[in-house]
NUKEZA-432473 format. One record per residue: residue number from 0; x, y negated, z of N, C-alpha, C in turn. Coordinates in steps of 0.1 Angstrom, whole numbers, m for minus. Atoms other than C-alpha are relative to their C-alpha. Layout:
# residues N
NUM X Y Z X Y Z X Y Z
...
END
This chain:
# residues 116
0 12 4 m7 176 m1140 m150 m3 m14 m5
1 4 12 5 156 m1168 m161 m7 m9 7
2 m2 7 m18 159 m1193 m131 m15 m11 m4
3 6 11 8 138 m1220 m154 m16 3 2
4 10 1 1 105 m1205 m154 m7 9 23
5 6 m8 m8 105 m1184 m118 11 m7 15
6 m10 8 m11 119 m1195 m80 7 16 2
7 m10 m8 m3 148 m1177 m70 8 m3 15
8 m6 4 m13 159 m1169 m32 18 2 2
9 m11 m3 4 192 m1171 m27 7 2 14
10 m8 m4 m13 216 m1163 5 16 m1 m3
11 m17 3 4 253 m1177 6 2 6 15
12 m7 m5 m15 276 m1161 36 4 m15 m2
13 m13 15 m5 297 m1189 57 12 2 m14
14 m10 7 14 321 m1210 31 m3 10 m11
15 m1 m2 10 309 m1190 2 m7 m15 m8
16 2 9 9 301 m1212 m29 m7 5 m13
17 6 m4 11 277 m1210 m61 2 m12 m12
18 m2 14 17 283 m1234 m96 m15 7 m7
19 9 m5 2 251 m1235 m111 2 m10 m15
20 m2 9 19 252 m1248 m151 m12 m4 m2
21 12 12 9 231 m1276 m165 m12 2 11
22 9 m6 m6 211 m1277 m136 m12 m12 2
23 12 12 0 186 m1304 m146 m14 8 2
24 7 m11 m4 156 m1297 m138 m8 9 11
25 0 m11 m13 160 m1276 m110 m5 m6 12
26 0 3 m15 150 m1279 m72 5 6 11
27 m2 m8 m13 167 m1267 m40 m7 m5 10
28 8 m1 m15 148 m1261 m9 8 9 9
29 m3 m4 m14 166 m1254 23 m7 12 10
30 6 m8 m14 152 m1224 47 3 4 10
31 m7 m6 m15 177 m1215 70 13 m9 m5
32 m18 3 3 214 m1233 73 1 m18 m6
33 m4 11 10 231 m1262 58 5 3 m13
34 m8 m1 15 239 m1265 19 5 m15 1
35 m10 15 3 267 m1292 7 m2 3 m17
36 1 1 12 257 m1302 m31 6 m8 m8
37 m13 8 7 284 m1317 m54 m8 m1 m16
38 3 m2 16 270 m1325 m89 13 m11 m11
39 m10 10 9 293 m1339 m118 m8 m12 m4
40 4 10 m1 288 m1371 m122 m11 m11 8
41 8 8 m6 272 m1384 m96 7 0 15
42 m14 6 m10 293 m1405 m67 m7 12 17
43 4 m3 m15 269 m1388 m37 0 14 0
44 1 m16 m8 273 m1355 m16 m13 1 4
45 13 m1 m4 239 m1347 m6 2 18 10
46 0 m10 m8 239 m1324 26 m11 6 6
47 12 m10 m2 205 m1302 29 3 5 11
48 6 m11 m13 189 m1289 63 m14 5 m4
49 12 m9 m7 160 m1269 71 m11 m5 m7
50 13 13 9 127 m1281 50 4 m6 m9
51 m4 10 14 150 m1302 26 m1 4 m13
52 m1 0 11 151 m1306 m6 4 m9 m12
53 m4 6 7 166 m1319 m37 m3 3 m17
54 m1 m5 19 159 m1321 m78 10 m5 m5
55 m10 0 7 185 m1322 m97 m6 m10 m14
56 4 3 13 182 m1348 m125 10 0 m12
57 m15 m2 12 218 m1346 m143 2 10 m6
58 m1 m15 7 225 m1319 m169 13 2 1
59 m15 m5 m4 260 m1313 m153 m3 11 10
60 3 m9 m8 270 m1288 m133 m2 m4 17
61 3 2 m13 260 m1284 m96 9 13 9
62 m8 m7 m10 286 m1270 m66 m8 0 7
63 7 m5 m9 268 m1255 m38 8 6 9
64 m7 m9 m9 286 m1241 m10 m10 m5 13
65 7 m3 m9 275 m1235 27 12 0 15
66 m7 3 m10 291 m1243 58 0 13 15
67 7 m14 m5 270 m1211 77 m8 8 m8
68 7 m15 8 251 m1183 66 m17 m14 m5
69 13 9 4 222 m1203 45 m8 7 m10
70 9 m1 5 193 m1195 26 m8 m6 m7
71 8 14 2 177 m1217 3 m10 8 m16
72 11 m1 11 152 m1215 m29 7 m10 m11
73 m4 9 15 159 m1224 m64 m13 1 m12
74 10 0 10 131 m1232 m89 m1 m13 m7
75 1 9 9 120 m1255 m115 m7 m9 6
76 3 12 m4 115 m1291 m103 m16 m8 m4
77 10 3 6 83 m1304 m107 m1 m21 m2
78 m6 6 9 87 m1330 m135 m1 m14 4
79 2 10 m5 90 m1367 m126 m7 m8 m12
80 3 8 10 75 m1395 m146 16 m2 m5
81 m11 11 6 97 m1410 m173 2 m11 m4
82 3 11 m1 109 m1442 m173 10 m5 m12
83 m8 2 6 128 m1463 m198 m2 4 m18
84 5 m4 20 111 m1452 m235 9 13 m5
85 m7 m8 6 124 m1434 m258 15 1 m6
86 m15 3 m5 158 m1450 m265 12 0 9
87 m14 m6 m12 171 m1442 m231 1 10 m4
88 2 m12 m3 158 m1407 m234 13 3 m13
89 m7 m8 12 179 m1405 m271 15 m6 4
90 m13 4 m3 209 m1425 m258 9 12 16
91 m3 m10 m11 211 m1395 m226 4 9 m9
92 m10 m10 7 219 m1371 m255 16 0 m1
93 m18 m2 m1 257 m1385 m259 5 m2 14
94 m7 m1 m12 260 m1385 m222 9 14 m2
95 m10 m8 1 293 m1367 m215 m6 12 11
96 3 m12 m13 280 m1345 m184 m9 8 m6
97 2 m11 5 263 m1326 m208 8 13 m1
98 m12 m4 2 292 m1308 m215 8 0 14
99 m4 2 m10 302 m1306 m181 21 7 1
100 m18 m7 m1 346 m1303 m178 4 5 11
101 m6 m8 m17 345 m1295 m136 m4 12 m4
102 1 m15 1 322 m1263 m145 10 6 m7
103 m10 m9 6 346 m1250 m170 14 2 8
104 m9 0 m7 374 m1259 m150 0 8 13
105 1 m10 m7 358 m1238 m119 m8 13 m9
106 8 m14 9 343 m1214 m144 14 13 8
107 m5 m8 0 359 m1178 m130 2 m2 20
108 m1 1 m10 366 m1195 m95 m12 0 13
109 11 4 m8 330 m1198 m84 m10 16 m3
110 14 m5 6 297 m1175 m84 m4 m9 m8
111 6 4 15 280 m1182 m116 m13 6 3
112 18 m4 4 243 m1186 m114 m5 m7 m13
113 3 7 14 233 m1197 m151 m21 0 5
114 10 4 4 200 m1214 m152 m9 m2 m10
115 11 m1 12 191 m1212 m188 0 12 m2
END
């Protein structure tokens, strides 16, 4: 499925969990429940209710799990300005979180929603 161009609803049971690859980009929206969002490299938890919402701007991967039965939306982020030239944007290519080492490391242990 090709998450990039269409929104996607999605429904976690209590404590299930989804790994979602390279999820730059992307947006979650909240509709029912709490989601807990873990992304690689980046120090903050970010805990979604009801109406919330988050874009994802790191091309690592993103943990998702659910504390109760939750419901949320996944679609493509609508795009921010860019700041910083073109030198940041070519110096973000040898960012290491491209290459994300947690996804591979839960690769097999998680649901797998691939976003490209």
């Amino acid at each position: 499925m090709e998450t990039r161009k269409q929104i996607s609803r999605i429904t976690l049971a209590p404590r299930e969990a989804i790994l979602l690859d390279h999820a730059a980009g992307m947006e979650v929206t909240v509709r029912r429940g709490r989601l807990w969002l873990t992304q690689y490299g980046d120090s903050r938890d970010i805990v979604l209710g009801p109406g919330q919402s988050f874009a994802m701007t790191l091309p690592s991967g993103l943990a998702m799990s659910a504390g109760g039965e939750v419901d949320f939306l996944l679609r493509p982020a609508v795009p921010a300005r860019r700041s910083g030239g073109w030198l940041r944007r070519f110096a973000g290519l040898f960012d290491p979180r491209w290459s994300s080492a947690a996804s591979r490391s839960l690769e097999g242990r998680l649901r797998m929603h691939r976003a490209a």
